[in-house]
C-alpha positions in Angstrom: -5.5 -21.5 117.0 -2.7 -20.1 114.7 -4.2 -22.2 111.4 -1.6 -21.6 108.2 -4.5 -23.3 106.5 -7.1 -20.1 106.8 -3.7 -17.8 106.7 -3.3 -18.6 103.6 -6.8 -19.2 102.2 -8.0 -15.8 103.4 -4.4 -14.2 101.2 -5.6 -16.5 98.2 -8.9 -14.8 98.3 -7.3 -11.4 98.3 -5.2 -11.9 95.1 -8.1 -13.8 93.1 -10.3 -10.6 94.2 -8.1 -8.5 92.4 -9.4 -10.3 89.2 -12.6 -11.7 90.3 -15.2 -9.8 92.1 -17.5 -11.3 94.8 -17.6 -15.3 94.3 -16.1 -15.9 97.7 -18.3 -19.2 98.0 -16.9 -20.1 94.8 -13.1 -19.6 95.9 -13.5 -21.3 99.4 -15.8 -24.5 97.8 -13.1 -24.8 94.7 -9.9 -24.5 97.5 -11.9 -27.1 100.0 -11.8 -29.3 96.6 -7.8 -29.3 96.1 -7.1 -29.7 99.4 -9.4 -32.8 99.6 -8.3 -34.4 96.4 -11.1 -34.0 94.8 -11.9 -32.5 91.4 -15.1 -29.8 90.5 -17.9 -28.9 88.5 -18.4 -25.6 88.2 -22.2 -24.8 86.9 -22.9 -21.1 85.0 -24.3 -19.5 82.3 -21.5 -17.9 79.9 -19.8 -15.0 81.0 -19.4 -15.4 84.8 -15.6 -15.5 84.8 -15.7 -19.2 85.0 -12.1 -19.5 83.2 -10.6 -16.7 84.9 -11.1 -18.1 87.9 -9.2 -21.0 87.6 -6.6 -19.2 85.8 -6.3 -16.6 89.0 -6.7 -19.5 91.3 -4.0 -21.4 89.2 -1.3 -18.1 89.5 -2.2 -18.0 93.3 -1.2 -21.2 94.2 2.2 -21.0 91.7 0.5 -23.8 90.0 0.9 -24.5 86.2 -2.5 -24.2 84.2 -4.0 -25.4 81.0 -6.9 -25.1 79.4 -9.0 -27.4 76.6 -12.2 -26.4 75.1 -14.4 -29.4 75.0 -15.9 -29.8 71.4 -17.9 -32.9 69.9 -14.8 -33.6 67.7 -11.7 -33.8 70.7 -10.6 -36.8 70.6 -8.3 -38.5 73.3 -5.1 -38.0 71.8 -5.7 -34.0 72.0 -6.0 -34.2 75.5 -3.6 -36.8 76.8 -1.1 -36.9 74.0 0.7 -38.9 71.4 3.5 -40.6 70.1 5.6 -39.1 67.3 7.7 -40.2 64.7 11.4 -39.0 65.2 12.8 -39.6 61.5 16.7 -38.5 63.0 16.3 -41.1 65.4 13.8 -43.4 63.3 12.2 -43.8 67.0 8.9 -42.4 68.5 8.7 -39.7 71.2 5.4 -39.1 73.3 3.8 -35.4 73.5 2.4 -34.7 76.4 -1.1 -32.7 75.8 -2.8 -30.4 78.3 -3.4 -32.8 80.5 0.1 -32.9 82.0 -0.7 -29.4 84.4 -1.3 -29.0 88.2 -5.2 -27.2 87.4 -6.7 -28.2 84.1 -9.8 -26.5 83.2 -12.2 -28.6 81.4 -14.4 -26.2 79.5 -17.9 -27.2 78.6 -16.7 -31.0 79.7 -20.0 -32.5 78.4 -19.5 -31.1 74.5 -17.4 -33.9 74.1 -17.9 -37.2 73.2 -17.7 -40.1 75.7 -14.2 -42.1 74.1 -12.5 -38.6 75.5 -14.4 -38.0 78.5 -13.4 -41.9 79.8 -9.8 -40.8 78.8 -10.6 -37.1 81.3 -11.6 -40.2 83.7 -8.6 -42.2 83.9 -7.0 -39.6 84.7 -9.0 -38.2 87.7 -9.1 -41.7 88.9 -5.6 -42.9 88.6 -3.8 -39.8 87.8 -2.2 -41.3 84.9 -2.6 -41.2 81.5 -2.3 -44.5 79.0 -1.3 -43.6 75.4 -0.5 -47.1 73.5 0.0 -49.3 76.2 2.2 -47.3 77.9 1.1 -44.9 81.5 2.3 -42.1 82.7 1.6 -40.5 85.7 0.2 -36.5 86.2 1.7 -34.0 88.2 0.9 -34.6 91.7 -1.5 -31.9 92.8 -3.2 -32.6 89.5 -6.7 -31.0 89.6 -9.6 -30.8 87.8 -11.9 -27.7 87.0 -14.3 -28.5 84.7 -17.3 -26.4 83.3 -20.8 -26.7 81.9 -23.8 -24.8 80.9 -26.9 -25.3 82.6 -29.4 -24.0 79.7 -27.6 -25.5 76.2 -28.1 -29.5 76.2 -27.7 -29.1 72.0 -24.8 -31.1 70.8 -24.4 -31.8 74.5 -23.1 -35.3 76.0 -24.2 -35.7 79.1 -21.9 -36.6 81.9 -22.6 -40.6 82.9 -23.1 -41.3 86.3 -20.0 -42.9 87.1 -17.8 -39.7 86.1 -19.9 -37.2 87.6 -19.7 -39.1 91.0 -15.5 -38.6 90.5 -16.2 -34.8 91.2 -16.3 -33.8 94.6 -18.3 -30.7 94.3 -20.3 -29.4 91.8 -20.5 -25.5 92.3 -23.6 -23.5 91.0 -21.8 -20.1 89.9 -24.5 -17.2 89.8 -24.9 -13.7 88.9 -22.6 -11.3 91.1 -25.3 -9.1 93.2 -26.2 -5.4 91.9 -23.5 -4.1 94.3 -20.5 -6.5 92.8 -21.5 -6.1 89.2 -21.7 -2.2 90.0 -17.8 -2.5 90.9 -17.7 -4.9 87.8 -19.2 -2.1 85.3 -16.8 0.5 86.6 -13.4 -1.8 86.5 -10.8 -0.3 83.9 -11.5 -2.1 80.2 -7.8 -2.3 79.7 -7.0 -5.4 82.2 -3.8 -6.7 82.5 -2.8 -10.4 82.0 -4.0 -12.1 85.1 -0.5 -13.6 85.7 1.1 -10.0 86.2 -1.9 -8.8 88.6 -1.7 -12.1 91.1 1.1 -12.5 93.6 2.0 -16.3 94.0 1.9 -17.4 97.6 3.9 -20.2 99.3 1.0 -22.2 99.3 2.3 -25.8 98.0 5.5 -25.0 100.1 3.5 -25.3 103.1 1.2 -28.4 102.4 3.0 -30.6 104.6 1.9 -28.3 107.2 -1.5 -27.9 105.9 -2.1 -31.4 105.5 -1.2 -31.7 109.2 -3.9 -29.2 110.6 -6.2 -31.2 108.3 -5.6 -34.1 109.5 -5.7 -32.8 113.6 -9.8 -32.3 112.6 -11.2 -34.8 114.9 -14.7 -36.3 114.0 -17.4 -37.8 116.5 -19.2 -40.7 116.3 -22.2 -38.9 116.0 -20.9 -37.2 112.9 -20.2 -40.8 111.2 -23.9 -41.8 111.5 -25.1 -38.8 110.6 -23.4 -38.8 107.7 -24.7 -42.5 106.8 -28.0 -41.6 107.4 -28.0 -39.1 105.1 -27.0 -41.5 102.9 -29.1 -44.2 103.2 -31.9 -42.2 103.3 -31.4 -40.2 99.8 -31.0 -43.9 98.6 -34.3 -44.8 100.0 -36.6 -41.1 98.6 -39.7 -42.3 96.7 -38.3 -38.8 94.5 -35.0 -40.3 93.3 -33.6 -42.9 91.2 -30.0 -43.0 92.6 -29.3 -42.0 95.8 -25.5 -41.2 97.1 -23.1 -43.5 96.7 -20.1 -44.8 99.5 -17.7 -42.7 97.6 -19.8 -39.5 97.7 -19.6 -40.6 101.4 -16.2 -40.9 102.4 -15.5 -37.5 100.0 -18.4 -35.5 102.4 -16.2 -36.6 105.2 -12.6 -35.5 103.9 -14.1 -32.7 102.5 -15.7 -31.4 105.9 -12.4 -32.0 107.4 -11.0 -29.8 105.5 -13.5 -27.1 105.9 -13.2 -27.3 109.5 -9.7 -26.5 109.9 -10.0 -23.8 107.3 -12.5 -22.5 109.7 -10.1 -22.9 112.2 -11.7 -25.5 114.4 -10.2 -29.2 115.3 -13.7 -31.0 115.0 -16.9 -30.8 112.4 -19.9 -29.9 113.3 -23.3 -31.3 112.0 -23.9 -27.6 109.9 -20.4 -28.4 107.9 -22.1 -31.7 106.9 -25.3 -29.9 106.0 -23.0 -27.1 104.3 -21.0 -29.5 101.9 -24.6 -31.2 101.0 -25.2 -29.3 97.9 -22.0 -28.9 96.3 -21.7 -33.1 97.2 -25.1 -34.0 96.4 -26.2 -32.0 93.7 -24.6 -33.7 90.7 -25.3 -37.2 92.2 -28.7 -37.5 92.4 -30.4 -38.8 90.0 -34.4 -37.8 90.4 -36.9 -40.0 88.8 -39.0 -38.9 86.2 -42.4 -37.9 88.0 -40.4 -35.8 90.4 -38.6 -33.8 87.2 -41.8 -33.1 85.6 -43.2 -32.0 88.8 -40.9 -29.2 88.6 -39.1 -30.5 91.6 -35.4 -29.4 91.5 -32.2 -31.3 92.9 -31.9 -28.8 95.9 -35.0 -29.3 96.8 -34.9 -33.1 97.4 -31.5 -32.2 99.2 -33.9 -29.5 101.5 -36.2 -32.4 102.1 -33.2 -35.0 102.7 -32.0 -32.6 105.5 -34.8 -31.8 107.0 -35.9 -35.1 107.5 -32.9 -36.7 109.1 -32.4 -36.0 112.6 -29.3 -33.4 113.6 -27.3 -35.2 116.6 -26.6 -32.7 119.7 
């Protein structure tokens, strides 16, 4: 199988290498995202290249990037836009904000407050933005990137429920191992700007194609209730509050799809499903209180959830 799809993913990983070392999980979770029309999470401690990521990603694809940092006072109008007087033409003309790019990075999403995070919302959901009545839609491919840091809740708003389950992934970023931050330590301090170091592919000239391969991925019967099971059981563990919903659902679906055919095969497997259950589940379950003071983390009840349900043959 000649796939474009893992052609071009596997060049895409080559030219965000050149600014990014190791994080291949990172690059082929965030690019299953895209292609699935979802948006992401991605989860780190400060100083794991989180930002210029999406920017290499962003100059990859020949896709055009903005970036907003979160801060308790953004309001909506800095994100989305506003109207503005014209005094020659005693008329008002809208400016766009940040919002209006193919890959906006959300940094530290949850430092602002909730009126601007519904407005980040809208926008994911309906891929338009509403600025005094009036809507106008986003760039097609429009993609979100947000970011957050695990170990800072000060001055923090958390994410509610109904917004986090509009990610499709959420993507724990960790340390680089000794051997990648050995290469790290002994890169040249003098870097150039990551937009003359990464060669822009013909990615988004080929979607069409892309979206056909995708779309070839046939899926089993078996798959379909294996997937609901999953389902209905995290909604029935005596260690959660909220299980997953039908959305996250019919995203684990599209999004192993896509990770098929980027793996080159024309069917999913049971391990994609069990793959894609951490980067889908993670953000969406919502543990009860006795199982958080038992120390019990999120991937742990997703180890349990698994291991429980039966894998079909």
């Amino acid at each position: 199988m000649n796939s474009i799809l893992a052609t071009r993913a596997a060049e895409i990983r080559q030219e965000v290498k050149k600014i990014i070392v190791g994080q291949e999980t990172l690059v082929e979770k965030t690019l299953i995202a895209l292609l699935a029309g979802g948006h992401v999470i991605l989860e780190g401690v400060p100083g794991l290249a989180k930002t210029l990521f999406a920017r290499a990603l962003a100059a990859s694809l020949r896709l055009k990037f903005k970036r907003i940092q979160f801060t308790p006072d953004l309001m909506p109008s800095d994100l989305i836009g506003t109207n503005v007087f014209q005094p020659d033409t005693h008329t008002f003309k809208f400016l766009p904000g940040p919002i209006f790019a193919d890959i906006l990075l959300a940094d530290e999403i949850n430092r602002t407050p909730p009126k601007t995070q519904s407005a980040l919302l809208e926008a994911m959901e309906e891929h338009q933005a509403t600025v005094d009545g009036i809507s106008y839609p986003l760039p097609e491919r429009f993609f979100v990137i947000a970011t957050q840091n695990p170990i800072e809740y000060e001055g923090t708003f958390p994410l509610p429920e109904a917004q986090t389950d509009r990610f499709l992934f959420k993507i724990k970023v960790d340390y680089p191992t000794p051997a990648d931050e050995l290469t790290l330590l002994q890169q040249s301090p003098f870097s150039s700007r990551v937009e003359d170091v990464i060669q822009p592919l013909a990615f988004t000239d080929e979607l069409a194609a892309i979206r056909q391969e995708i779309e070839a991925v046939t899926i089993d019967r078996s798959i379909y209730d294996y997937t609901l099971r999953l389902l209905t059981t995290s909604r029935q563990s005596p260690h959660l509050a909220l299980g997953a919903s039908p959305r996250a659902g019919r995203n684990w679906i599209k999004a192993a799809r896509v990770l098929a055919a980027l793996r080159e095969r024309n069917f999913i497997t049971p391990d994609d499903i069990k793959e894609l259950a951490y980067p889908i589940l993670r953000h969406r379950l919502v543990r009860k209180a006795e199982t958080e003071i038992e120390g019990t983390t999120v991937e742990q009840v997703i180890d349990q959830l698994l291991a429980s349900v039966e894998v079909p043959r």
